[in-house]
One Martini backbone bead per residue (centre of mass of N, CA, C, O) as a GRO file, in nm:
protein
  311
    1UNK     BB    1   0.312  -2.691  -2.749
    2UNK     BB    2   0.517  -2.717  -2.510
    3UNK     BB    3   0.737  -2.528  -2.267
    4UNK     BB    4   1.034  -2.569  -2.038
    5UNK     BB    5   1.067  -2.394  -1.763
    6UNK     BB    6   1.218  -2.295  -1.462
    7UNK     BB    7   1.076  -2.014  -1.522
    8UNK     BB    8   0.768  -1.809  -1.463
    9UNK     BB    9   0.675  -1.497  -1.523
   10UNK     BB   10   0.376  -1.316  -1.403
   11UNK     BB   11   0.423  -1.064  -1.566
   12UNK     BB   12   0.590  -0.699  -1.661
   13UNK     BB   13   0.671  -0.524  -1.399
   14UNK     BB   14   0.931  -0.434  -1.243
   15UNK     BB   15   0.885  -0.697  -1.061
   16UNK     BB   16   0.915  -0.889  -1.333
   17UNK     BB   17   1.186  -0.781  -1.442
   18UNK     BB   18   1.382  -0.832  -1.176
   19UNK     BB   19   1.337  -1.136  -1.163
   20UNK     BB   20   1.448  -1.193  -1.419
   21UNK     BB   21   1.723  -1.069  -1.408
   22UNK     BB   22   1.796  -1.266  -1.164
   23UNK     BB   23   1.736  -1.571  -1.238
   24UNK     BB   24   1.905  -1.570  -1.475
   25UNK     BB   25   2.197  -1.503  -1.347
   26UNK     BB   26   2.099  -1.759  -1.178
   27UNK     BB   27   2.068  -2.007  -1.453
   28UNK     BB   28   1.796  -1.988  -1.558
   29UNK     BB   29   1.503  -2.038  -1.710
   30UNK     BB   30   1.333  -1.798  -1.874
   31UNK     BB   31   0.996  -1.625  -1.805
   32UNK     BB   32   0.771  -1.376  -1.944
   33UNK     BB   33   0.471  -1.300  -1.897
   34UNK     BB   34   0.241  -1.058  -2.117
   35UNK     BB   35   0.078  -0.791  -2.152
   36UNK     BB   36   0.235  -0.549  -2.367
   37UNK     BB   37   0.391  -0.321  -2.224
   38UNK     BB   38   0.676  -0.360  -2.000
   39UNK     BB   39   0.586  -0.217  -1.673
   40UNK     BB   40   0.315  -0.125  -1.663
   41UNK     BB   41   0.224   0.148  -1.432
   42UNK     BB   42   0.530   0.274  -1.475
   43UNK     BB   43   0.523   0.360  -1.772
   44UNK     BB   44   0.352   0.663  -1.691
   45UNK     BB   45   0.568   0.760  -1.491
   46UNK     BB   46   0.753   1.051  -1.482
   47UNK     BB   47   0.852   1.019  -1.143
   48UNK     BB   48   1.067   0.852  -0.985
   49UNK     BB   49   1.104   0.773  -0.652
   50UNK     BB   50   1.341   0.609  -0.444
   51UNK     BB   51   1.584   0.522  -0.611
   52UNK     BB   52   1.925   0.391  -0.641
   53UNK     BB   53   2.072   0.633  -0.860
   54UNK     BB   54   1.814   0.855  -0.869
   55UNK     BB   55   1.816   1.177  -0.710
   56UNK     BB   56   1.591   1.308  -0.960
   57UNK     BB   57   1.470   1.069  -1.053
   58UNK     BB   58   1.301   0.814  -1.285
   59UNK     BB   59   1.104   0.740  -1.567
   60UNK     BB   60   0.934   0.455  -1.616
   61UNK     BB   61   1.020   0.488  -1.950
   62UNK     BB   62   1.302   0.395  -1.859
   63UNK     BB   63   1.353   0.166  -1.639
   64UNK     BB   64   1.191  -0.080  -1.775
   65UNK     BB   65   1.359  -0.119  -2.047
   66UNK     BB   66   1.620  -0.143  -1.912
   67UNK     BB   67   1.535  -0.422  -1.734
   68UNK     BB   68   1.437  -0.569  -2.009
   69UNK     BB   69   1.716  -0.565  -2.132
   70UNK     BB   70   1.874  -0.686  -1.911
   71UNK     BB   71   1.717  -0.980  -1.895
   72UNK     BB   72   1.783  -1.049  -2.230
   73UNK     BB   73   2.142  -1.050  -2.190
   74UNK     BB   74   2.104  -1.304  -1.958
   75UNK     BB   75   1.794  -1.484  -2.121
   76UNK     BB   76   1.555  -1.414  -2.101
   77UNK     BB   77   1.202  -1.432  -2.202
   78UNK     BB   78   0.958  -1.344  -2.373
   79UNK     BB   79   0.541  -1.315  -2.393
   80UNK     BB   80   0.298  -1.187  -2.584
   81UNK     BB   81   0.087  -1.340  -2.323
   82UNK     BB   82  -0.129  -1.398  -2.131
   83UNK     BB   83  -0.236  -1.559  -1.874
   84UNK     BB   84  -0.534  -1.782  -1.801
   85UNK     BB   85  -0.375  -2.041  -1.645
   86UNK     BB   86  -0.323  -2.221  -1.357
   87UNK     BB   87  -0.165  -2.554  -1.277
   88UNK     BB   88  -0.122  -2.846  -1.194
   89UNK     BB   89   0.175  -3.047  -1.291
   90UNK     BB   90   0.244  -3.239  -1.072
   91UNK     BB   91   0.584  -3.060  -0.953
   92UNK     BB   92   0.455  -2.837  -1.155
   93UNK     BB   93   0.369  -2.579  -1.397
   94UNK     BB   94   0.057  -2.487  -1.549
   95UNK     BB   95   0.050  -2.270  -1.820
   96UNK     BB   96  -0.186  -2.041  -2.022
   97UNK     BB   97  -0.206  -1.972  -2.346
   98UNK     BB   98  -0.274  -1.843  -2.674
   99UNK     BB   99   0.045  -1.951  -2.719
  100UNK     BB  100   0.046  -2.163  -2.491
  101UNK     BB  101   0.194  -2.376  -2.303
  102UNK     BB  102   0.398  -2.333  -1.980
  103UNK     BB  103   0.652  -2.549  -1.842
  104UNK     BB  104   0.715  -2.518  -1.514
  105UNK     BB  105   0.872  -2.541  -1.190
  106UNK     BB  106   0.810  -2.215  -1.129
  107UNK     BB  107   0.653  -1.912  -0.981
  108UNK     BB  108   0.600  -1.593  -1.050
  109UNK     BB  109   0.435  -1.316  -0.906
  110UNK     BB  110   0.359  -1.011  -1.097
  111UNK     BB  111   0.082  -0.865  -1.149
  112UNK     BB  112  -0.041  -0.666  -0.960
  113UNK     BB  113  -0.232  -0.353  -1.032
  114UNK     BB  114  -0.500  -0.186  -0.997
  115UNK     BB  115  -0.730   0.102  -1.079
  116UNK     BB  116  -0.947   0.182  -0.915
  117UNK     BB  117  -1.260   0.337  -0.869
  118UNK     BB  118  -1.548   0.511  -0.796
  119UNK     BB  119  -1.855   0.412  -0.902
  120UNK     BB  120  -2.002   0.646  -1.114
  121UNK     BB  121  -2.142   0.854  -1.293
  122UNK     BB  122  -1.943   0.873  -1.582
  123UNK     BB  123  -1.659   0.709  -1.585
  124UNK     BB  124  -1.751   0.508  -1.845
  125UNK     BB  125  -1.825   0.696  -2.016
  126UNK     BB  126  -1.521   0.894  -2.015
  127UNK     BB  127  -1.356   0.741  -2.134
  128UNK     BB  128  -1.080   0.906  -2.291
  129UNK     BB  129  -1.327   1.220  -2.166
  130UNK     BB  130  -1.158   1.285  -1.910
  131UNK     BB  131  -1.091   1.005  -1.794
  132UNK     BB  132  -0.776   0.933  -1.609
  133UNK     BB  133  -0.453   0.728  -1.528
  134UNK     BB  134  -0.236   0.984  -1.704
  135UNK     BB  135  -0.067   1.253  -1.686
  136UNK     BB  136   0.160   1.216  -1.900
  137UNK     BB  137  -0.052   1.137  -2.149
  138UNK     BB  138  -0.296   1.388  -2.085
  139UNK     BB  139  -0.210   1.673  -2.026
  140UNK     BB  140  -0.119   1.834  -2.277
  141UNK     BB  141  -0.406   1.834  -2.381
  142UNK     BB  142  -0.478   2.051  -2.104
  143UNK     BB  143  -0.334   2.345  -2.143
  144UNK     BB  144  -0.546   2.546  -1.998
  145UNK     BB  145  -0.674   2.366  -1.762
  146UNK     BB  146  -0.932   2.176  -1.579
  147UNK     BB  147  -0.816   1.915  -1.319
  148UNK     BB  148  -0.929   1.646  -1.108
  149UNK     BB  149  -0.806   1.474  -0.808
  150UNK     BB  150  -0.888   1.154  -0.683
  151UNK     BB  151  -0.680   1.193  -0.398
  152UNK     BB  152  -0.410   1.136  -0.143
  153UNK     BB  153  -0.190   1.002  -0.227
  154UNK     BB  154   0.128   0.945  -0.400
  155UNK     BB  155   0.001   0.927  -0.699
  156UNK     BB  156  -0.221   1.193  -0.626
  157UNK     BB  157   0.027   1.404  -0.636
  158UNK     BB  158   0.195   1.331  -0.873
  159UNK     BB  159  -0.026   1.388  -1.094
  160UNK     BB  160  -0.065   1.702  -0.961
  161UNK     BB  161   0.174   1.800  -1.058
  162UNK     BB  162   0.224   1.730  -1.352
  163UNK     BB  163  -0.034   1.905  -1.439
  164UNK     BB  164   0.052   2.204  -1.323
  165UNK     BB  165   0.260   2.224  -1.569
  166UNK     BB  166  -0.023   2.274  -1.776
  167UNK     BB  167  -0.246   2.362  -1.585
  168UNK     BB  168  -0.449   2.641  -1.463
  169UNK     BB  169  -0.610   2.381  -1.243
  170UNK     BB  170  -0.625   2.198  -0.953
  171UNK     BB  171  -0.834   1.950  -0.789
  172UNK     BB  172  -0.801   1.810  -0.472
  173UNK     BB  173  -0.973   1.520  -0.384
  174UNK     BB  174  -1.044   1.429  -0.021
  175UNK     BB  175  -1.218   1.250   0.231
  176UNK     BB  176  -1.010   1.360   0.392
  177UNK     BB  177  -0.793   1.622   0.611
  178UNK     BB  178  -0.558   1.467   0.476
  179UNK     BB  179  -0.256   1.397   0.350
  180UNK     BB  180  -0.119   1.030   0.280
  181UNK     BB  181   0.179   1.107   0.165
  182UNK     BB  182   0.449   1.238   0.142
  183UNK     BB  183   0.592   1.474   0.231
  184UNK     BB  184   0.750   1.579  -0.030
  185UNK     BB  185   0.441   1.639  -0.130
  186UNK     BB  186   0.306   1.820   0.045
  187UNK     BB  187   0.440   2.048   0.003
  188UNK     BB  188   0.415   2.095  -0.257
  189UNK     BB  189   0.137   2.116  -0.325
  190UNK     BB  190   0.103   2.364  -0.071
  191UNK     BB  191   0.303   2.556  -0.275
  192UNK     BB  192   0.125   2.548  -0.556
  193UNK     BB  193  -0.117   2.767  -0.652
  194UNK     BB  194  -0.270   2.560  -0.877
  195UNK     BB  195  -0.327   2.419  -0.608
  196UNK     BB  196  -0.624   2.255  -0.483
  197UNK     BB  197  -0.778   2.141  -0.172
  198UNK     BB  198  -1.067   1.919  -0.113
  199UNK     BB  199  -1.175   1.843   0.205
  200UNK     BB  200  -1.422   1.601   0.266
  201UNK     BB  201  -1.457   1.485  -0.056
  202UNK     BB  202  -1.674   1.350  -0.288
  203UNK     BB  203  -1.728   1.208  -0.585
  204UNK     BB  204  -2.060   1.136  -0.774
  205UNK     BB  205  -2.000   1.311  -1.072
  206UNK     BB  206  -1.992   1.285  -1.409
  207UNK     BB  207  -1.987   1.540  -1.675
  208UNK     BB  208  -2.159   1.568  -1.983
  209UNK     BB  209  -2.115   1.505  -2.305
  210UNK     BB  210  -1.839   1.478  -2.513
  211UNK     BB  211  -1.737   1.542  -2.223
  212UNK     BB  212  -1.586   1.693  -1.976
  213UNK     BB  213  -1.732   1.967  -1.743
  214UNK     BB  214  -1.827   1.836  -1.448
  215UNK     BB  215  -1.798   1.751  -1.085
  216UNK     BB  216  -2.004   1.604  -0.855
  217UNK     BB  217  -1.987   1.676  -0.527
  218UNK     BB  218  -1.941   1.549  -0.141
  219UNK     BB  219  -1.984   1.620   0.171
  220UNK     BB  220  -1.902   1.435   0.424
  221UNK     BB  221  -2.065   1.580   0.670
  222UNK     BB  222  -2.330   1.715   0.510
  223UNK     BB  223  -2.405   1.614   0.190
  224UNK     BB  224  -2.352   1.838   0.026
  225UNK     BB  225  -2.376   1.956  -0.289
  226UNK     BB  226  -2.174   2.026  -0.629
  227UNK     BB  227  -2.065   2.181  -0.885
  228UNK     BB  228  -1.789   2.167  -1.110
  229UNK     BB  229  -1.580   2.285  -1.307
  230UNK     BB  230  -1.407   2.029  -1.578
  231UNK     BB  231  -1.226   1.874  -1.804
  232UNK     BB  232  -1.107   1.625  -1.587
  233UNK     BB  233  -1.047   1.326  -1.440
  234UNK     BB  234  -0.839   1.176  -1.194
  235UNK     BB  235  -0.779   0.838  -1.059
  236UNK     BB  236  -0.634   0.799  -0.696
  237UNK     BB  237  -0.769   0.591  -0.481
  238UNK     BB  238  -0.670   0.247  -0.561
  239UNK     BB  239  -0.599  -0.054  -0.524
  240UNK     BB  240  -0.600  -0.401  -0.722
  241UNK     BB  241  -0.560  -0.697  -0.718
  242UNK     BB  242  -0.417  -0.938  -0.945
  243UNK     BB  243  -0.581  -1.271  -0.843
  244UNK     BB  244  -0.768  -1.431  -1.003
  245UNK     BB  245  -0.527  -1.646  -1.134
  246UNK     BB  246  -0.485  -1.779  -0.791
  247UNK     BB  247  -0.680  -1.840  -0.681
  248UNK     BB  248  -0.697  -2.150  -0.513
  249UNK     BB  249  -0.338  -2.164  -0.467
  250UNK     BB  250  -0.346  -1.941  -0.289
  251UNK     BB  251  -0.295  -1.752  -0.014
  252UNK     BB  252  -0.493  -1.483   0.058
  253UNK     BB  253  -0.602  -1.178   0.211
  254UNK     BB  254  -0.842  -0.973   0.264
  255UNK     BB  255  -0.716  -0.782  -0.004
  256UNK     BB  256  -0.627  -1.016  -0.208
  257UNK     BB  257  -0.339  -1.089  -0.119
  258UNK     BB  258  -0.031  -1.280  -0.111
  259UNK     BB  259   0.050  -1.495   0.101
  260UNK     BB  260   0.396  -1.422   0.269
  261UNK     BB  261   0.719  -1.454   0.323
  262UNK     BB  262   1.053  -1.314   0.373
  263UNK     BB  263   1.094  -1.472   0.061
  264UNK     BB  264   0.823  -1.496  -0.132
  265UNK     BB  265   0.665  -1.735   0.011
  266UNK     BB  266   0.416  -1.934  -0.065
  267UNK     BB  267   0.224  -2.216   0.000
  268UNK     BB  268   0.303  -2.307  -0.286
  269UNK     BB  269   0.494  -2.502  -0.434
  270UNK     BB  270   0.695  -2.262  -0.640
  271UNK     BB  271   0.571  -1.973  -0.507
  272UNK     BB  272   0.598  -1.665  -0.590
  273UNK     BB  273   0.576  -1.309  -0.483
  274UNK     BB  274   0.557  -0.964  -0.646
  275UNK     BB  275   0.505  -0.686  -0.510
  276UNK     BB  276   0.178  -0.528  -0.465
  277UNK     BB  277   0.080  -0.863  -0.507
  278UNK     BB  278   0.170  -0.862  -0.161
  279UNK     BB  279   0.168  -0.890   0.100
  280UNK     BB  280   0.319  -0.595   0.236
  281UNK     BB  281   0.356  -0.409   0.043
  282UNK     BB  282   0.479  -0.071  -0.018
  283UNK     BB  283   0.471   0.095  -0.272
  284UNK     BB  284   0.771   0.060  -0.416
  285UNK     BB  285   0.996   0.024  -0.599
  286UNK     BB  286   1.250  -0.048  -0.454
  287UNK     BB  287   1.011  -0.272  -0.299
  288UNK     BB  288   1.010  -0.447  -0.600
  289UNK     BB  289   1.296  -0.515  -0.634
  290UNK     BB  290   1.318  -0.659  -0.344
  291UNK     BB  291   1.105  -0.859  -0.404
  292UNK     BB  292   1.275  -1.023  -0.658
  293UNK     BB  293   1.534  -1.080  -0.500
  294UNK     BB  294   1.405  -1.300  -0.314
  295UNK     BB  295   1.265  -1.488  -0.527
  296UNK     BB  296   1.492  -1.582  -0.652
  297UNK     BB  297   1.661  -1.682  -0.477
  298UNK     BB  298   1.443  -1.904  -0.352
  299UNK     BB  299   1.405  -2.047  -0.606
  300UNK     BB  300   1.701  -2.133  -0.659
  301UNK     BB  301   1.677  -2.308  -0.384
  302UNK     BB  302   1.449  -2.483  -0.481
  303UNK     BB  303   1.627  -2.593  -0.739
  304UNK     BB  304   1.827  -2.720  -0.577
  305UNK     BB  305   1.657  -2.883  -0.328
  306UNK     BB  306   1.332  -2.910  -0.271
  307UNK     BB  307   1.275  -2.702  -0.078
  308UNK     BB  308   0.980  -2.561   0.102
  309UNK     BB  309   0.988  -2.362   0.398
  310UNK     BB  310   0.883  -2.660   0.569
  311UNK     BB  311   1.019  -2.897   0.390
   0.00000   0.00000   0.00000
């Protein structure tokens, strides 16, 4: 038996968690349907930087809970089932799900992005034996140790920080000459003693036994390789927008991400998308919360007059 709502959110990462909390408020009947533990790939994140109200950064595992928290007491409800396929029906859509469908009249999309993979011979051998895309979940186990941070961006930043805090050497590897994410992350890296930084460099082989053990590099303008040991390699080469659930429904952008207007409004009437699966997301926190309150917004005006977009 379907249930009825005037909003289903699709996801709850940070992103889907702040649409819930604003369309709430603004008086819908909210759902939000999720896999797992609500939060996303933020839930395992040490320290966000850039949130306004704190300054010293604040723990995604501290943050989304409260964000969830905030959403269900203004009556929000969650749905611990991921969503399998969505139609449309008439001029609502329906979602489905193993635990039932819901029939929604709008939907905000915050299925978020994945961690891209290296795609090299041993990735998927060791999974979860060295391989991994945790720094603050499996640091702790590898103290007085060595491991390999694939990748120059800020996650690859931050998780090579949060290492270094605990293992005797870490080493980040990145196909650039320089790194690309925030200044006060490169700072903090080149800073650090601990921290090795192999530029120009792309892991192609992850070895070992019954765990990781060495990392086989290849300097990307001369071709040689070589082994390095390490006992763990953590991958933050990049994200994949999660839109497989709504390819054919909404238009995806080169990058697979949903293409919105600056209120994240899709061109399907009553779909909106919010965080880092939509077009020209910023991939900050703070700017999947101001996505959620724009989807939010919209949302709330469509369903009072049913306009959308040039409609």
């Amino acid at each position: 038996m379907s249930q009825e709502v005037d909003v289903a959110i699709i996801g709850a990462g940070l992103a889907g968690l702040s649409a819930a909390l604003t369309v709430a408020r603004l008086g819908h009947s909210t759902l939000v349907m999720t896999d797992g533990v609500p939060g996303g790939e933020l839930i395992k994140i040490e320290k966000i930087d850039g949130v306004p109200g704190h300054a010293e950064g604040v723990p995604g595992y501290d943050l989304c809970p409260i964000t969830q928290e905030q959403a269900e007491e203004v009556g929000a409800t969650f749905m611990d089932s991921p969503a399998t396929g969505i139609v449309a029906d008439g001029d609502k859509w329906r979602v489905t799900s193993e635990e039932g469908d819901v029939l929604a009249r709008s939907l905000i999309i915050a299925t978020g992005t994945s961690m891209a993979k290296l795609g090299i011979p041993g990735e998927d051998r060791f999974e979860g034996k060295g391989v991994s895309e945790c720094a603050s979940c499996d640091a702790p186990l590898l103290r007085g140790k060595t491991a390999v941070v694939a990748g120059g961006g800020d996650s690859a930043m931050q998780e090579a920080l949060v290492l270094a805090d605990h293992l005797d050497k870490v080493i980040m590897v990145t196909p650039g000459d320089v790194l690309t994410g925030q200044a006060k992350y490169r700072d903090a890296i080149e800073e650090n003693p601990k921290i090795e930084i192999r530029y120009n460099a792309v892991p192609t082989e992850i070895l070992g036994e019954d765990s990781v053990s060495h990392i086989k590099l290849k300097e990307v303008a001369s071709g040689e390789e070589e082994d390095i040991e390490a006992d763990a390699i953590f991958v933050f080469i990049g994200l994949v927008p999660n839109t497989s659930l709504v390819a054919g429904l909404v238009t995806l952008d080169e990058t697979g991400r949903i293409e919105v207007d600056a209120s994240m409004r899709a061109a399907a009437k009553g779909i909106c998308a919010a965080g880092n699966v939509r077009q020209g997301s910023p991939h900050r926190a703070a700017g999947a919360m101001g996505d959620a309150a724009a989807a939010a917004v919209a949302i709330d005006r469509y369903l009072a007059t049913g306009t959308w977009r040039n409609s």
